[in-house]
C-alpha positions as semicolon CSV with decimal commas, in nm:
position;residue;x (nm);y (nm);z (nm)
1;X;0,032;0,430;0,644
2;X;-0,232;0,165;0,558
3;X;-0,541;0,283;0,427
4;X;-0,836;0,101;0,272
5;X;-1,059;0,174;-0,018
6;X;-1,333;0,442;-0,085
7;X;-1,637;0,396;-0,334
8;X;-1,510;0,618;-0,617
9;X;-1,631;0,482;-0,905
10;X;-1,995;0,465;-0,785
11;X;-1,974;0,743;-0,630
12;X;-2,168;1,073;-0,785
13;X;-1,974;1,373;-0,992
14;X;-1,955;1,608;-0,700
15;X;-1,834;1,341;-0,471
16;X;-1,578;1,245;-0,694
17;X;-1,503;1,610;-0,745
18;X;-1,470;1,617;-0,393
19;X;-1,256;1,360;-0,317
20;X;-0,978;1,421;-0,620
21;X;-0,982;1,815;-0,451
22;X;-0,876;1,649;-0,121
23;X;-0,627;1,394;-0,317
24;X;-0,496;1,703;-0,478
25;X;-0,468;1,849;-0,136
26;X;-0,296;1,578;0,015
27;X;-0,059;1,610;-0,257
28;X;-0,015;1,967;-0,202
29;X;0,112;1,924;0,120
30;X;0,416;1,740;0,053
31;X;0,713;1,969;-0,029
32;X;0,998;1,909;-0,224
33;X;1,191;1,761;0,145
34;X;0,917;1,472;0,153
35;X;0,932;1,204;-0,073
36;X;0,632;0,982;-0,070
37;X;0,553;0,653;-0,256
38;X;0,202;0,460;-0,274
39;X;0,179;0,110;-0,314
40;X;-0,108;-0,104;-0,443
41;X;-0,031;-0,438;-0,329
42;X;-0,275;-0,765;-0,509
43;X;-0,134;-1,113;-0,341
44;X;-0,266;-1,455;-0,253
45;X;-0,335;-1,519;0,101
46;X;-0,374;-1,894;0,310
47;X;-0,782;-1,971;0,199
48;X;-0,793;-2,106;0,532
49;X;-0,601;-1,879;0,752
50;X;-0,830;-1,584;0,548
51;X;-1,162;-1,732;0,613
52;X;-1,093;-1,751;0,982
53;X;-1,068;-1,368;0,944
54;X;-1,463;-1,360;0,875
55;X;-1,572;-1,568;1,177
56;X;-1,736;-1,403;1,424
57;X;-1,675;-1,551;1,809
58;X;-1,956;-1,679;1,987
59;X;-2,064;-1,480;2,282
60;X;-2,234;-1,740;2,474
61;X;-2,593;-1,531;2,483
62;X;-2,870;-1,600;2,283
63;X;-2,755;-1,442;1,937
64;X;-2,498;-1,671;1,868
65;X;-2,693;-1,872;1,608
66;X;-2,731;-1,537;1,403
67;X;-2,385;-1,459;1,487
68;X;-2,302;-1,854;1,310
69;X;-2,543;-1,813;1,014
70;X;-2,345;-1,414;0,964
71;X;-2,045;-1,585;0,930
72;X;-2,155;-1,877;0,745
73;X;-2,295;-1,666;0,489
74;X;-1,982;-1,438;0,451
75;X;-1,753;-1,741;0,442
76;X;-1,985;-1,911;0,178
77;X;-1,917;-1,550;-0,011
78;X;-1,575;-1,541;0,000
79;X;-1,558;-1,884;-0,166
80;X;-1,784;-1,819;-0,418
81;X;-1,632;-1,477;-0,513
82;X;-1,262;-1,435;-0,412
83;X;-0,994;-1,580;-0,618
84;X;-0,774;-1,575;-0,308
85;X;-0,611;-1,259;-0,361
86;X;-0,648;-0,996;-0,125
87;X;-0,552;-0,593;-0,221
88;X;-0,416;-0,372;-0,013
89;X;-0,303;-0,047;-0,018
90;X;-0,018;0,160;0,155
91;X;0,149;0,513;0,167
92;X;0,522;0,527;0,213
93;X;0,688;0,871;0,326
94;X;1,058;0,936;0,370
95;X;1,256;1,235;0,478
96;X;1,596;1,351;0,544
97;X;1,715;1,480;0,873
98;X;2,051;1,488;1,099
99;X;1,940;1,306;1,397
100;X;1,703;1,007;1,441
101;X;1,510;1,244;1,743
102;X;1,481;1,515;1,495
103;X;1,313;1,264;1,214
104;X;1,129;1,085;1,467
105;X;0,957;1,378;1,581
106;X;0,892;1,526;1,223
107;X;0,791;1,165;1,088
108;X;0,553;1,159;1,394
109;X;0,411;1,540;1,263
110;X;0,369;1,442;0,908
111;X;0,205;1,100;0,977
112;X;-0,083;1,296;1,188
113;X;-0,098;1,522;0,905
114;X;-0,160;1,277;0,617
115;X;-0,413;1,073;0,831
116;X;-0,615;1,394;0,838
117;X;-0,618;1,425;0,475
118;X;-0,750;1,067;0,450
119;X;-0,995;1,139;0,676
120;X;-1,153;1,405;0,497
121;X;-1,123;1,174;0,207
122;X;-1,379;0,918;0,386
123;X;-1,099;0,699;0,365
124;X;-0,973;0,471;0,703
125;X;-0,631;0,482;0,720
126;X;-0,380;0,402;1,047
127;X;0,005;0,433;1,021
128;X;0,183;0,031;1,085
129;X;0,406;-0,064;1,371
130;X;0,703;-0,283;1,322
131;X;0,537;-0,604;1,279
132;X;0,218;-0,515;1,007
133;X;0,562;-0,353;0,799
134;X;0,737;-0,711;0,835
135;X;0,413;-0,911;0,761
136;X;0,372;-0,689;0,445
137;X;0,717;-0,777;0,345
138;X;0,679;-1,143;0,378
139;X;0,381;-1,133;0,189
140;X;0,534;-0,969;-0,067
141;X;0,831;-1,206;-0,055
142;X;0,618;-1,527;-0,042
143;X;0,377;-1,505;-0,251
144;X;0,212;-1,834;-0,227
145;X;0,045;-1,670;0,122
146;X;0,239;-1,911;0,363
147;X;0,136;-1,792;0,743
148;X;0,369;-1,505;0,914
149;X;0,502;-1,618;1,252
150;X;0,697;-1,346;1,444
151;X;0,776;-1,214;1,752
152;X;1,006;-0,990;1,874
153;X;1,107;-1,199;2,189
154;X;1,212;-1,425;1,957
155;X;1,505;-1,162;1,821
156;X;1,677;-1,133;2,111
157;X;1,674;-1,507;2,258
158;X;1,797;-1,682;1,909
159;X;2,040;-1,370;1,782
160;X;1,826;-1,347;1,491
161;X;1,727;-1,052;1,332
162;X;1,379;-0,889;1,142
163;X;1,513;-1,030;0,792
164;X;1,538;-1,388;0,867
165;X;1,144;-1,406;0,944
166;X;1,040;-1,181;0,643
167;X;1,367;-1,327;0,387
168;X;1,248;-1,578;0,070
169;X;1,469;-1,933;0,047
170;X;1,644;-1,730;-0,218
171;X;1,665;-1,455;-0,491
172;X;1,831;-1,501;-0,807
173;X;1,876;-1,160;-1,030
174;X;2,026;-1,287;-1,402
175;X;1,907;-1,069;-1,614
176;X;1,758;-0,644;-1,567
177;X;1,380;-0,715;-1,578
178;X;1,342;-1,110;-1,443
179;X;1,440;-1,230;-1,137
180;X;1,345;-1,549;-0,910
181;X;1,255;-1,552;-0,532
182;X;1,237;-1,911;-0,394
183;X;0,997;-2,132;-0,643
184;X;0,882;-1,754;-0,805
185;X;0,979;-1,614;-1,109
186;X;0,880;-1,222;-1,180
187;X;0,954;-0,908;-1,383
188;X;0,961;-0,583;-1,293
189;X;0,852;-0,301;-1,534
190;X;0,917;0,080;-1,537
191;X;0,660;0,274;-1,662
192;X;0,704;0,699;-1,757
193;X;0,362;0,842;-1,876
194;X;0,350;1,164;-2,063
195;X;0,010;1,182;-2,119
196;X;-0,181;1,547;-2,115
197;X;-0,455;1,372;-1,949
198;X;-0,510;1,040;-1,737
199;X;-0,840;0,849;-1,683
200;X;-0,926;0,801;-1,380
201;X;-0,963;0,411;-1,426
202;X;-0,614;0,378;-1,520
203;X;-0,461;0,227;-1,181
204;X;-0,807;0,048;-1,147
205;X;-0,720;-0,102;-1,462
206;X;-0,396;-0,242;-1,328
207;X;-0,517;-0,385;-1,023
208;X;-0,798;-0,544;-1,174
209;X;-0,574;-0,789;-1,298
210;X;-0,635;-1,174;-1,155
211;X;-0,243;-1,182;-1,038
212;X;-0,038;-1,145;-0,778
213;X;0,106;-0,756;-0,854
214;X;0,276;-0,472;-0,656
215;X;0,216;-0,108;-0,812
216;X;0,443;0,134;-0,707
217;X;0,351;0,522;-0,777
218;X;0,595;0,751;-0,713
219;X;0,527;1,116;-0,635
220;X;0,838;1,391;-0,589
221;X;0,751;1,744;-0,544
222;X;0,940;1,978;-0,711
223;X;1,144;2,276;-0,502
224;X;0,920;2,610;-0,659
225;X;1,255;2,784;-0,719
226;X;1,415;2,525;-0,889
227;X;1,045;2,488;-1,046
228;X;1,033;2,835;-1,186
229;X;1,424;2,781;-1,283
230;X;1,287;2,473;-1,539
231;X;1,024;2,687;-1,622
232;X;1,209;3,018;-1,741
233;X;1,446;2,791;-1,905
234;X;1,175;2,592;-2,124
235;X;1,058;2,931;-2,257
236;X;1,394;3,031;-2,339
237;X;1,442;2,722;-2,559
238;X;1,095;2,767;-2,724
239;X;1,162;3,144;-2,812
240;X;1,487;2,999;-2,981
């Protein structure tokens, strides 16, 4: 699921209170058989290929010289204020099942469910086909925003498949933490909090840097007996 941002952090107490009840809802509904990731994704896009995103076609009536100065004035905007990395935000879920009919129509269930949580969040959200999941991947994997090209026509008439379209020139893993893909060299760091408490602004915080960087959060409920199992057993060793 792709889903956009919400005003949060301008937003007053109660709305905030609001929306982290219907976060902590969302969360709620995924059991212990769902395992769900979120990933905050910062990368550098084409400049040119993104500023044709902004232009608004001509209609050939008589507001197309507003409809020019609209787009003039975003464009001038986006130069001006964009470091050429766009953020974007996704929601992963997984499952097990025995057959691919019996995940596909579960899958279908629990995707309609979770866009009705964002929903009441304010928050537009739409789950991907097949080829926004590849053009995510090739962003990811090219980082320097080079243009996707892809069809699925193409699959079948050059016996290629998905990861040749989405693949980097190369990957080179040498060492635990630093690895290269094509021209790109990165790191990869695992993060455990134990914290009693955690601002609000802390993922902000991460995304505000000016990089290209991919935040993975991931969320695993707990089964309630084996919760109450970890539970009894804590107490046990603190009576000791």
């Amino acid at each position: 699921i792709a889903f956009e941002d919400i005003s949060y952090q301008l937003a007053q107490p109660e709305t905030k209170t609001a929306i982290f009840e219907h976060l902590c809802d969302l969360y709620n509904y995924v059991d212990a058989s769902i395992h769900v990731q979120l990933s905050f994704l910062n990368r550098k896009v084409d400049p040119v290929q993104y500023a044709k995103s902004f232009e608004i076609a001509p209609q050939g009536d008589d507001f197309d010289d507003i409809r020019a100065e609209y787009t003039a004035i975003l464009q001038k905007q986006l130069a001006s204020g964009n470091n050429g990395i766009v953020k974007t935000k996704y929601l992963t879920f997984t499952i097990d099942a025995d057959s691919l009919k019996t995940a596909r129509s579960r899958l279908t269930r629990i995707g309609l469910d979770l866009l009705g949580y964002f929903k009441t969040m304010g928050c537009v959200a739409h789950v991907m086909d097949g080829q926004e999941r590849l053009e995510v991947l090739h962003g990811i994997f090219h980082p320097d925003g080079e243009p996707f090209s892809f069809d699925w026509k193409w699959l079948a008439a050059g016996g290629l498949s998905t990861k040749d379209f989405i693949a980097p020139s190369s990957f080179e893993f040498k060492t635990g933490r630093m690895f290269r893909m094509g021209k790109k060299l990165g790191a990869i760091s695992f993060v455990q909090i134990l914290a009693p408490e955690l601002n609000d602004r802390m993922l902000a915080d991460f995304l505000d840097m000016e990089s290209s960087v991919l935040v993975n959060l991931h969320v695993q409920s707990v089964d309630q007996v084996n919760a109450i199992k970890t539970v009894k057993r804590n107490i046990t060793d603190l009576d000791k």
